[in-house]
KOLKOL-970026 format. One record per residue (C-alpha): residue number from 0; residue in three letters; chain; x negated, z negated, y. Coordinates in Angstrom, 3 decimals. Each point is the difference from the previous one (the first is absolute). Example, Ala and Ser with C-alpha at 12.3 -4.5 7.8 and 13.67 -1.06 7.14 Angstrom:
<0, "ALA", "A", <-12.300, -7.800, -4.500>>
<1, "SER", "A", <-1.370, 0.660, 3.440>>
//
This chain:
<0, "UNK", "A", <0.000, 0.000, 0.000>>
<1, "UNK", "A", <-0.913, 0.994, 3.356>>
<2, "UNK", "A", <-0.719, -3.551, 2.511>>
<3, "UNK", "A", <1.856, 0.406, 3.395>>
<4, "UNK", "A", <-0.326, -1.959, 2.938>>
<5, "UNK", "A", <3.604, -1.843, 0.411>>
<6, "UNK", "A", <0.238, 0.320, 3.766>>
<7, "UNK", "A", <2.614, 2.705, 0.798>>
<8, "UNK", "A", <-2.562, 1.046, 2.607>>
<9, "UNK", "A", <-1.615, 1.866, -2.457>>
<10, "UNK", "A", <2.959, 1.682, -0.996>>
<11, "UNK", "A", <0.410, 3.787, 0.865>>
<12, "UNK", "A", <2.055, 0.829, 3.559>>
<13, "UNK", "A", <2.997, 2.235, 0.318>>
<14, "UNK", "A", <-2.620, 3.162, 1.177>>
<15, "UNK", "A", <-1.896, -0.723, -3.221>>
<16, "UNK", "A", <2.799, 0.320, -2.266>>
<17, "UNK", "A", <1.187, 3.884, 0.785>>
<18, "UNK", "A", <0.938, 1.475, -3.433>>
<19, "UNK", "A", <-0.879, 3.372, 1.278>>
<20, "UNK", "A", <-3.884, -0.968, 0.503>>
<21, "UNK", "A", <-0.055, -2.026, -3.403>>
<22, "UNK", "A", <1.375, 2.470, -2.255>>
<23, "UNK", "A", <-2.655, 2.703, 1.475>>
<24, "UNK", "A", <-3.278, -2.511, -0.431>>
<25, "UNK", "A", <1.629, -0.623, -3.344>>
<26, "UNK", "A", <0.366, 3.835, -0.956>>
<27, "UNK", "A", <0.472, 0.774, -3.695>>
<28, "UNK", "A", <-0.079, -3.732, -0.808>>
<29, "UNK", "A", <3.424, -1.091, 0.935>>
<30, "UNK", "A", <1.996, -0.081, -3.072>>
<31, "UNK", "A", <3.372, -1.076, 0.346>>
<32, "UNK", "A", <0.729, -0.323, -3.446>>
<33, "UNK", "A", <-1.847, -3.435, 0.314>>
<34, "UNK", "A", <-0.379, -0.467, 3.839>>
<35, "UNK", "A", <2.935, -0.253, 2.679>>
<36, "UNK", "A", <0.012, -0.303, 3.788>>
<37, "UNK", "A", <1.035, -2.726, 2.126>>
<38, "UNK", "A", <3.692, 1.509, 0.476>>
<39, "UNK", "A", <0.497, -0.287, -3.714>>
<40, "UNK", "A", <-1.611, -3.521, -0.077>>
<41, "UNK", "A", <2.385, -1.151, 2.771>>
<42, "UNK", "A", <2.760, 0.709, -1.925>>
<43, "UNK", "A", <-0.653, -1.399, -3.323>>
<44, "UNK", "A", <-1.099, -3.410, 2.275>>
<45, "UNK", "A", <3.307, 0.507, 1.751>>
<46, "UNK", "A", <1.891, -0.101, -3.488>>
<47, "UNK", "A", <-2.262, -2.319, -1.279>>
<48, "UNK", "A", <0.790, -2.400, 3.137>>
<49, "UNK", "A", <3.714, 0.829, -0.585>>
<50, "UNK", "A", <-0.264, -1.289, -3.557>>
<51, "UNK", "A", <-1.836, -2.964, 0.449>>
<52, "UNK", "A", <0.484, -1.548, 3.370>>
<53, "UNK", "A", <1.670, -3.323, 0.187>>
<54, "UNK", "A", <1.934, -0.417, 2.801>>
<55, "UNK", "A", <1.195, -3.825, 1.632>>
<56, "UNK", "A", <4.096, 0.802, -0.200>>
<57, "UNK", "A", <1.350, -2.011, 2.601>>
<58, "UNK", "A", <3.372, -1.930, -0.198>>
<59, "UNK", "A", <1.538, -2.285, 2.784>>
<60, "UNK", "A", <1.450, -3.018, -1.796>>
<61, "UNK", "A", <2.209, -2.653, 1.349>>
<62, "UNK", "A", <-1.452, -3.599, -0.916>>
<63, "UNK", "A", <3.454, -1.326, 1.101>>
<64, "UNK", "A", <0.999, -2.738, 2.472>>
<65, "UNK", "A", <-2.951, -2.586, -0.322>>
<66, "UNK", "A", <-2.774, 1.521, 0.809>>
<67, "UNK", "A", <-1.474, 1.763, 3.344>>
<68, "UNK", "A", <-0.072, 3.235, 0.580>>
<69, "UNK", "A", <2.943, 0.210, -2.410>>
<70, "UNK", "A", <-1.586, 3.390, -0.895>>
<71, "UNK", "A", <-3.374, 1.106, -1.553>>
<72, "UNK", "A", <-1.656, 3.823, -1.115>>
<73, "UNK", "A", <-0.404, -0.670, -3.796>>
<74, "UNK", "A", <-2.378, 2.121, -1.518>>
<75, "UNK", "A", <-0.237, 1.172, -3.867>>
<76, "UNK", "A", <-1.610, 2.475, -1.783>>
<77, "UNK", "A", <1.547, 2.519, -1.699>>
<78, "UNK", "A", <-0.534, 0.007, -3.688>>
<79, "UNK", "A", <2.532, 2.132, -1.461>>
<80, "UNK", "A", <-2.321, 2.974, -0.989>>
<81, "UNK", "A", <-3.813, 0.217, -1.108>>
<82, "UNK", "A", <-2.435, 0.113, 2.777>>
<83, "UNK", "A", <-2.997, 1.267, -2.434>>
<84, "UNK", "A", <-0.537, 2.938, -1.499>>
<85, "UNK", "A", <-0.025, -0.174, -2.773>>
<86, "UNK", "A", <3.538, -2.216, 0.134>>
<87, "UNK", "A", <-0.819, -4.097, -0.434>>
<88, "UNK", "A", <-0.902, -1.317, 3.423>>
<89, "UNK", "A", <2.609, -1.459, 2.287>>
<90, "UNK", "A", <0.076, -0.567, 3.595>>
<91, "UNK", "A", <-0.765, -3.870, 0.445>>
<92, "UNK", "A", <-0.227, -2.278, 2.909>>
<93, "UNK", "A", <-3.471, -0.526, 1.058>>
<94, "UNK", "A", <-0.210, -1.777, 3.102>>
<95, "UNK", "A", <2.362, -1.942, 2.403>>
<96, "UNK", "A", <0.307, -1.755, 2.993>>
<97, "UNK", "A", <1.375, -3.204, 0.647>>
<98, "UNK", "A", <2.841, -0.264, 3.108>>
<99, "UNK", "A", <1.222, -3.271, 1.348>>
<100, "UNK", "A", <4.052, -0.938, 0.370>>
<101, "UNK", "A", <1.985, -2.686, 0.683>>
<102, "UNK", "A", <1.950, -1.552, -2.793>>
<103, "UNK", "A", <3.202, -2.490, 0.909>>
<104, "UNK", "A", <-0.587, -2.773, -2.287>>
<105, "UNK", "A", <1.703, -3.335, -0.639>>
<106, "UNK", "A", <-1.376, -3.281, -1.752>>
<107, "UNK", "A", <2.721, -2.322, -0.839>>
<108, "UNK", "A", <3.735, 0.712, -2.242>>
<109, "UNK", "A", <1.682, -2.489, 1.677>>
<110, "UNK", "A", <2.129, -0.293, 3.309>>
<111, "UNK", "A", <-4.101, -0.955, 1.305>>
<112, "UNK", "A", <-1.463, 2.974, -0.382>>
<113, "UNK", "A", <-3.154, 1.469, 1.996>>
<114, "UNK", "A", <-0.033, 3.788, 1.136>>
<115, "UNK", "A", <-2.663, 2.034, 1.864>>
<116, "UNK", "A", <-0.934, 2.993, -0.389>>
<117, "UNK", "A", <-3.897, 0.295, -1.561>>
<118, "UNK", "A", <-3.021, 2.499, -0.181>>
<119, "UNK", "A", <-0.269, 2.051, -3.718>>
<120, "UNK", "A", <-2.391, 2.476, -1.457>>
<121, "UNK", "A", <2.014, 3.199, -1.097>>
<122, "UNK", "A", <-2.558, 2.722, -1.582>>
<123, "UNK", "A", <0.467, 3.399, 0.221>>
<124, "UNK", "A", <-1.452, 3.025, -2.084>>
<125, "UNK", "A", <-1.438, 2.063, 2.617>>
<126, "UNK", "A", <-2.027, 2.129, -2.525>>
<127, "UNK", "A", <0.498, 1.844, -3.222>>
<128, "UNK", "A", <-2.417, 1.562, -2.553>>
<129, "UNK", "A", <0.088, 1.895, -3.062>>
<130, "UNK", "A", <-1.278, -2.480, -2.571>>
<131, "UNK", "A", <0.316, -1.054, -3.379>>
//
């Protein structure tokens, strides 16, 4: 295997990459039984990406009358279908972020009972990858 430098500086410009020019300094060598050209790469990343990408599906849900904001942006993942090719991965939750509300809450059953309303953690997925 060929070592490259990782810095995208060393990658080739827009001006450097003019099929017209390439396929002439290439001459009799370009064979594209085995070799295709960007175009054809961009699609089969494009259906690729289609195929495996795993979106954060957003759902408002209502957390009802005790807490505050009575509404929050759930997010899942959606793991209906394979991710993977081949078929066996699903898209799983991978990261997530933590938001604060305010949650009524009472101590006490009796007729001397305490309410106020109190701080609480809720997480929420905020990432999804294809994964085991």
């Amino acid at each position: 295997d060929i070592v490259e430098h990782p810095d995208p500086e060393y990658d080739p410009k827009e001006q450097d990459l003019d099929e017209r020019t390439l396929r002439k300094k290439l001459g009799s060598h370009f064979d594209p039984g085995f070799m295709a050209v960007a175009k054809a790469r961009r699609k089969v990343l494009q259906w690729l990406w289609a195929h495996t990408h795993c979106p954060v599906l957003y759902v408002w849900k209502d957390l009802g009358v005790r807490f505050w904001p009575r509404y929050i942006k759930e997010g899942n993942c959606l793991a209906e279908k394979s991710c993977s090719l081949p078929e066996g991965m699903f898209c799983k939750p991978v990261k997530s972020v933590t938001k604060t509300f305010l949650r009524w809450h009472c101590q006490g059953w009796s007729s001397q009972k305490y309410c106020t309303w109190i701080p609480v953690q809720y997480p929420l997925i905020s990432e999804c990858k294809c994964s085991c």
